[in-house]
C-alpha positions in Angstrom: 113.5 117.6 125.3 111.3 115.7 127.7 112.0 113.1 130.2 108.5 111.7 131.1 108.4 108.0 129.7 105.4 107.3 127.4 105.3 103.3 127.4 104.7 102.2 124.2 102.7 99.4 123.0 102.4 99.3 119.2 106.1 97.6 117.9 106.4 97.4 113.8 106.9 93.9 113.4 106.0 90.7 111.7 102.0 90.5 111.3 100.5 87.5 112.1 96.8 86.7 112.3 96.1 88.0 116.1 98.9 90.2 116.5 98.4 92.0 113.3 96.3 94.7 114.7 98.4 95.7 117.6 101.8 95.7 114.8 100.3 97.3 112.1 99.6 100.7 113.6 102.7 101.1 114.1 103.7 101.6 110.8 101.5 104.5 110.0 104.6 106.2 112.2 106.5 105.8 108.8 105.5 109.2 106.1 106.5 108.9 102.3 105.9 105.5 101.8 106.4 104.3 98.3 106.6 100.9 96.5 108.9 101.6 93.7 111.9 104.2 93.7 115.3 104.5 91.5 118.2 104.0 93.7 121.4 105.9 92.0 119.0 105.2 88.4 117.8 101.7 89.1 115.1 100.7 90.1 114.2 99.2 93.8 110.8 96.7 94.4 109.4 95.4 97.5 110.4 91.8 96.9 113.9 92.5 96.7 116.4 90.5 98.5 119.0 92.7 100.6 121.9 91.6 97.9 119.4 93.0 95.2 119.8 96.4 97.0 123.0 96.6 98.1 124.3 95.8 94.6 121.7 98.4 93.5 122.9 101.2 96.0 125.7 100.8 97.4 126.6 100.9 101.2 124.1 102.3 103.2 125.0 105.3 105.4 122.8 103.9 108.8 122.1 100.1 109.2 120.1 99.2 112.2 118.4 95.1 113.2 116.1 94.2 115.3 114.5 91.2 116.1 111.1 90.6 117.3 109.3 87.7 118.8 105.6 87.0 118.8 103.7 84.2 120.7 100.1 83.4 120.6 98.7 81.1 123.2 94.4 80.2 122.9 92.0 79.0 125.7 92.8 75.5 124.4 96.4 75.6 124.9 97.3 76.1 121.4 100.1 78.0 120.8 102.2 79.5 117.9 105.2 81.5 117.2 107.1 83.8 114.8 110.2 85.6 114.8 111.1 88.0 112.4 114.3 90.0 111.7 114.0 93.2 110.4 116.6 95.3 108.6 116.6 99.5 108.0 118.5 101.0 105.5 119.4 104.2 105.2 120.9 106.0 102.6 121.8 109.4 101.9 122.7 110.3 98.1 123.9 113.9 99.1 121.9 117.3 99.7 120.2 116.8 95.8 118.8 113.7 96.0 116.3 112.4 98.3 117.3 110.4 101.3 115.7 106.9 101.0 115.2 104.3 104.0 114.6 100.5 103.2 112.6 98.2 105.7 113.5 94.4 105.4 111.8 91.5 106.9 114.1 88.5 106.7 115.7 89.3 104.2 113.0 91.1 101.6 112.4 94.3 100.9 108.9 94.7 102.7 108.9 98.8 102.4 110.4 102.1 100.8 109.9 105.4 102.4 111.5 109.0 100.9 112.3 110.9 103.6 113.5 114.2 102.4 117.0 115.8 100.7 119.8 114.4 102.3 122.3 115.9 104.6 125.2 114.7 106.5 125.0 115.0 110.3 128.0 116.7 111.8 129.2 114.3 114.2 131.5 117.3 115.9 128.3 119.5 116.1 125.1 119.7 118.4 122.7 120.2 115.9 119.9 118.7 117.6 120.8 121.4 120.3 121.1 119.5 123.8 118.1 117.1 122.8 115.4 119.8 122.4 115.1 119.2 119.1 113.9 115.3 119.9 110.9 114.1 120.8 109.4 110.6 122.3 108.0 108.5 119.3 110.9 109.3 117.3 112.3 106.5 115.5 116.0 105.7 116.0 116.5 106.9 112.4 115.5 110.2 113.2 117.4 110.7 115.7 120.6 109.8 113.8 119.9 112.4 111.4 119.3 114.8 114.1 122.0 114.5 116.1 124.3 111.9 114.1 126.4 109.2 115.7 125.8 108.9 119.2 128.9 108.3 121.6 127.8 105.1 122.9 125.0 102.2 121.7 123.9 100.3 124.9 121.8 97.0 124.5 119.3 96.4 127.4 117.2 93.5 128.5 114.3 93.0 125.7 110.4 94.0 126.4 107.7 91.8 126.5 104.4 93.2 125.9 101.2 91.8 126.4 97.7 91.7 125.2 94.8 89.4 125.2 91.4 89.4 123.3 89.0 86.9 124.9 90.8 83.4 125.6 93.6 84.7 123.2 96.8 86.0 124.4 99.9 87.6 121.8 102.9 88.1 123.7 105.5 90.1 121.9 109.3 90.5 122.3 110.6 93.7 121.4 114.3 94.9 121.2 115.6 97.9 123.9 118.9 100.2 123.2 119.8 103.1 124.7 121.7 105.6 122.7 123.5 108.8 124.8 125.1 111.3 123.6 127.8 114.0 124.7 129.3 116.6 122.8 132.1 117.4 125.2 133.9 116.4 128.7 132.4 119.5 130.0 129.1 119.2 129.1 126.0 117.8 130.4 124.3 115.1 127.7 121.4 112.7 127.1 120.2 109.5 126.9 117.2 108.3 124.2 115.7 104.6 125.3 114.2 103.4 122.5 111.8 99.9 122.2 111.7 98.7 118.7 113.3 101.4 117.2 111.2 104.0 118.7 111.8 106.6 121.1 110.0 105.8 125.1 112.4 108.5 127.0 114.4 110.7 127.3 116.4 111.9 130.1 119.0 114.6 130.5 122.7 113.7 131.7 124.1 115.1 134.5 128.5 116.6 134.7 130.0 114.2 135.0 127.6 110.9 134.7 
């Protein structure tokens, strides 16, 4: 486990023409990605609505939103803006099948990703060990399989990250939770920030905090 903070400056997000470059890295984060997979024997398309899935799969065993913001201002004092809400779904058909994870974008399926034979996190033990087993750049997703629920979900106040290219300036509005965890009154814990769904710190809990 580390607690150095690693700012972070590539969110997943909506891709519009000037921002695209600084969002789309981002996904590269995600492994397995696949545009076509069978959910319980039907089949699942990017396209799909949510209502598509859900009457596809069933309920999903992790559901996490986030909303991000993007503003582009020019030289001339043109200016635009998008906001997009985007939906992850997790779901985890038992240790046989492989765990799949669904990416939304106001509504539509925008991505699938396989991400390995499911398992059941053990909310009553430490199987991520304390935090060692985590690591900054982890997305929130990980993390809940690691470690499972944590005790406590904390919204804090949004980022706003920055960039320009010439005259041309993107401003984008990313989503910040922290997520701690505890695994008993007399043990010492940890708290994960994470912007946009991914992991910018970690920092050990102290008795008693």
């Amino acid at each position: 486990m580390t607690g150095q903070t690693r700012p972070r400056s590539i969110p997943p997000g909506p891709k519009s023409a000037r921002c695209g470059a600084v969002i789309t890295v981002a996904l590269l984060l995600l492994a397995g990605t696949a545009w076509a997979l069978p959910c319980k024997g039907l089949s699942v398309n990017t396209g799909d609505t949510e209502e598509d899935v859900a009457a596809k799969c069933g309920e999903a065993m992790l559901k996490e939103q986030r909303i991000v913001k993007v503003e582009e201002t020019d030289g001339g004092g043109a200016n635009g803006s998008t906001t997009t809400t985007i939906d992850e779904w997790t779901f985890d058909f038992g240790p046989d099948e492989l765990m799949q994870s669904y990416r939304f974008e106001n509504g539509k399926l925008v991505e699938i990703a396989s991400i390995g034979y499911g398992r059941l996190p053990d909310a009553t033990t430490d199987t991520c060990r304390n935090g060692e087993l985590l690591a900054v750049g982890d997305s929130s997703r990980d993390v809940f399989l690691k470690c499972g629920e944590p005790l406590a979900k904390e919204p804090r106040e949004d980022k706003v990250i920055e960039t320009t290219s010439g005259s041309e300036t993107c401003r984008t509005t990313v989503p910040v939770v922290e997520w701690t965890y505890r695994y008993g009154p007399d043990l010492p814990g940890y708290t994960i920030r994470f912007e946009n769904g991914i992991a910018s710190e970690i920092r050990a809990r102290k008795f008693g905090e």
